[in-house]
C-alpha positions, 0 to 999 in steps of 0.5 A: 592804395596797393593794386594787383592786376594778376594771380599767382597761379602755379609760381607764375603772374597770370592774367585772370580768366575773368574780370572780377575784382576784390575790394579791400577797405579799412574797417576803421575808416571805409578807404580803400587799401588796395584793389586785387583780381578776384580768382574764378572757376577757370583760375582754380582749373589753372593753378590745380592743373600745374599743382598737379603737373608739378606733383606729378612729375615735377622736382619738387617732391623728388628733391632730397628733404634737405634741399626743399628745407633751404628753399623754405628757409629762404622763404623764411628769411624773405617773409621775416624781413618784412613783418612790420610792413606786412603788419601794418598792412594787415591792420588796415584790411581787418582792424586787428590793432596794430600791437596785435599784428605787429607781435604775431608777425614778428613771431611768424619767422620763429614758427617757420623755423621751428617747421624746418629743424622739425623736418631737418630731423624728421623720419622721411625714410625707415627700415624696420627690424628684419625679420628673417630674410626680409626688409621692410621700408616705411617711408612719408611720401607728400599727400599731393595737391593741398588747398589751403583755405584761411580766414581773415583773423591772423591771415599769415600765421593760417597760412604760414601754419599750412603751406610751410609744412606742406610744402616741406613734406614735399606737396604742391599747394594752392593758397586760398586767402579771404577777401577781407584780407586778399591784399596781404595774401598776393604780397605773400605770393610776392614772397613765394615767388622771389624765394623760387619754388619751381613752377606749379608749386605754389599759386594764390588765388583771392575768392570768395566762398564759392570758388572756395567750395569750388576748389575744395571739391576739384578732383585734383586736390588732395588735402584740404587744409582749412580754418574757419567756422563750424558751420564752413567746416561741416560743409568741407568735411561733407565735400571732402568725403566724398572723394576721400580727400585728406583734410584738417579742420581748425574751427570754432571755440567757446572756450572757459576759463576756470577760476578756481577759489585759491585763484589771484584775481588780479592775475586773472584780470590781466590775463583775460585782457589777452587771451579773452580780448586779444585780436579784438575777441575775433579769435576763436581760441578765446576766452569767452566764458569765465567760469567764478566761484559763488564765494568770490563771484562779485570780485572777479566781475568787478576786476574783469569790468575794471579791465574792459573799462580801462581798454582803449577802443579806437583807430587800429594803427594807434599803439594805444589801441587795444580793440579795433574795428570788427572786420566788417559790417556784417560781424559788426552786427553780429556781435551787436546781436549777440549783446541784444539777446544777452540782455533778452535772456536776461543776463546782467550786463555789467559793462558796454552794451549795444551800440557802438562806442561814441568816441569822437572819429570811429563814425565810420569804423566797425566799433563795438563796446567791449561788454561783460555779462554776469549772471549768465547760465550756460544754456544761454546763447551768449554761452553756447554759441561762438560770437567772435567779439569782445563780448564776455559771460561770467557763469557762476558755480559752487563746486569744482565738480560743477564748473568742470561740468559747465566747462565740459558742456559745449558742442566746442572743444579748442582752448580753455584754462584754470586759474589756481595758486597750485599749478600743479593742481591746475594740471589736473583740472586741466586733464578733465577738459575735453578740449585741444588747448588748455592753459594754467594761469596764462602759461603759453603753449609750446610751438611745437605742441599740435595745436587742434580741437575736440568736437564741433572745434574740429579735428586734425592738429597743427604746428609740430611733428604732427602738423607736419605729419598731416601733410604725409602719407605712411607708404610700407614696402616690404623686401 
């Protein structure tokens, strides 16, 4: 068991201001991984305040770009160390399998990396063509305080995504982890501290949704970076103009894969086994809704039930384990939910259902069966609404017109593909989506591509110049 007894508040260990404790047991099993100090509304006064101090008047968004580069890379280097450990650790606080977390951390050095040539080569400062006798300066100045808001999913990689370029463009910042995950989020502090970013620059400060809401509105910050919910975005965003903070919202997806008739279905299966059932299906770039063409509608159900079936469901920290528990209870019985009012609505249901998988040793766990509906319409709920579990919809068409149109009729709009023997024409299906993220037969997305969605999905981007761009303000300065 891991026990913190202090926060990260402004670079420094503090006592907390309050008693309070955050729990953190695995969902496989109930035991205990660690016990951390719960932050309070006086610790997020504390950690704004010295942010704020920082900011202001501190070094940190007065050094040149190049010296705030090596610290981060330092940070780099430090945090890549350890991904193995850290993944590990993250299993056993949400149930990600270990496969899972182990290749997303290893990646985590690369995204960073990409973040610091990013900034190495980025337009900090510029003068415009002059105009007779005057000069005009455009330069990116940091936009301030940033609370970094972050879910419980891929608790690194959130964060990551948002400290790193805020703090490279110079901003002070304060990291909100869940407290699902609020063990890994005071080892990252652990990171922070020994790669020395001076005093008020970063604080940590595990909490539950009401001191979030707290330090989203404190008048001290100055952009709010979240990912998360709909539901949670819509309240941030309402909060955040309000006072007119800068704020980007990552939120939640009910994104369609189409198959086309020329597709291979076999490729089709294998690739849906990641990008549908990744991370246990609580992903909100997955693939939730599988959009077949009537003339072989029956062959992709029966290869995508073939390959829900072979998955392993079990102990998250096994290798061969596809699907772990969901991170909790509550979503345990959300998902179970979801599968009933599937079968209410009258969807077929091919494979899984509700219930819990009867595999000997996952009594504890919170396991559901991975499960697959055919027959399903897109105005059922099960299509319509985020479930956030390994839980599948095959929506039948006749045209392309047709499933672009399914496609195309959701209040989402993060992520999607097509699967085609023609890419190129997979191209242009892909140009009539309306949403951030679009794949051709699995192809991954650039890192350095701005990652962000349409609609209910949110708005603002990340990873790239843009998701470095969103932690600057445009200041112009004539002369």
């Amino acid at each position: 068991m891991i026990t913190f007894d202090k926060l990260l508040v402004g670079g420094v260990w503090t006592a907390p201001a309050a008693s309070g404790t955050v729990q953190v047991r695995s969902p496989h099993d109930q035991s205990l991984v660690g016990v951390v100090p719960e932050a309070s509304f006086a610790d997020v006064d504390r950690a704004v305040a010295a942010a704020r101090v920082a900011f202001d008047h501190g070094p940190w968004p007065r050094l040149a770009p190049q010296e705030r580069q090596r610290v981060v890379a330092r940070f780099n280097e430090l945090h890549s160390a350890r991904a193995d450990e850290l993944a590990a650790l993250i299993t056993s606080e949400n149930g990600s399998a270990i496969w899972f977390t182990s290749r997303l951390q290893r990646s985590l050095k690369d995204q960073s990396n990409d973040f610091i040539d990013i900034a190495a080569g980025f337009d900090w400062e510029a003068e415009l063509p002059a105009r007779g006798a005057h000069r005009t300066v455009v330069r990116r100045a940091p936009v301030g305080v940033v609370a970094a808001v972050i879910p419980w999913n891929a608790p690194h990689q959130s964060a990551l995504v948002k400290i790193i370029p805020a703090l490279l463009a110079g901003c002070t910042v304060i990291l909100k982890p869940s407290p699902e995950t609020a063990v890994d989020g005071l080892r990252l502090a652990e990171i922070l501290v020994e790669a020395g970013f001076p005093e008020g620059v970063v604080s940590v400060l595990p909490a539950d949704r009401q001191v979030s809401e707290y330090l989203i509105a404190h008048p001290g910050v100055d952009k709010v970076a979240f990912t998360g919910s709909t539901t949670a975005g819509r309240r941030i965003a309402a909060l955040a103009g309000e006072q007119f903070k800068r704020v980007s919202l990552e939120l939640g997806g009910k994104s369609a894969s189409l198959v086309l008739p020329d597709a291979d279905v076999p490729q089709v299966a294998a690739g849906l086994k990641g990008l549908s059932l990744g991370n246990n299906g609580e992903a909100c770039i997955a693939h939730t809704r599988i959009l077949a063409p009537r003339s072989r509608y029956d062959e992709v159900v029966d290869a995508i039930a073939a390959m829900m079936q072979s998955i392993t469901v079990g102990d998250p920290s096994d290798p061969a384990t596809w699907i772990g528990p969901m991170v909790k209870k509550a979503q345990q019985q959300r998902v179970h939910s979801y599968i009933e009012a599937g079968i209410a609505e009258g969807a077929r249901l091919v494979s899984g259902g509700p219930g819990a998988p009867d595999t000997p040793g996952l009594e504890k766990g919170f396991y559901v069966r991975p499960t697959l509906f055919a027959d399903v319409t897109n105005s059922m709920k099960i299509a319509q609404e985020e479930i956030f579990g390994p839980v599948l919809a095959v929506i039948p068409f006749d045209t392309e017109d047709e499933a672009v149109a399914i496609a195309n009729d959701s209040p989402y709009g993060l992520s999607g593909g097509v699967w085609t023997a023609d890419p190129e024409y997979g191209l242009e299906v892909a140009r009539r989506i309306r949403t951030g993220t679009f794949t051709v037969n699995g192809a991954p997305r650039g890192m350095r591509a701005p990652f962000g969605g349409f609609k209910a999905s949110g708005f603002g981007r990340e990873y790239g110049p843009a998701g470095l761009s969103a932690y600057t303000e445009y200041q112009s300065i004539g002369m």
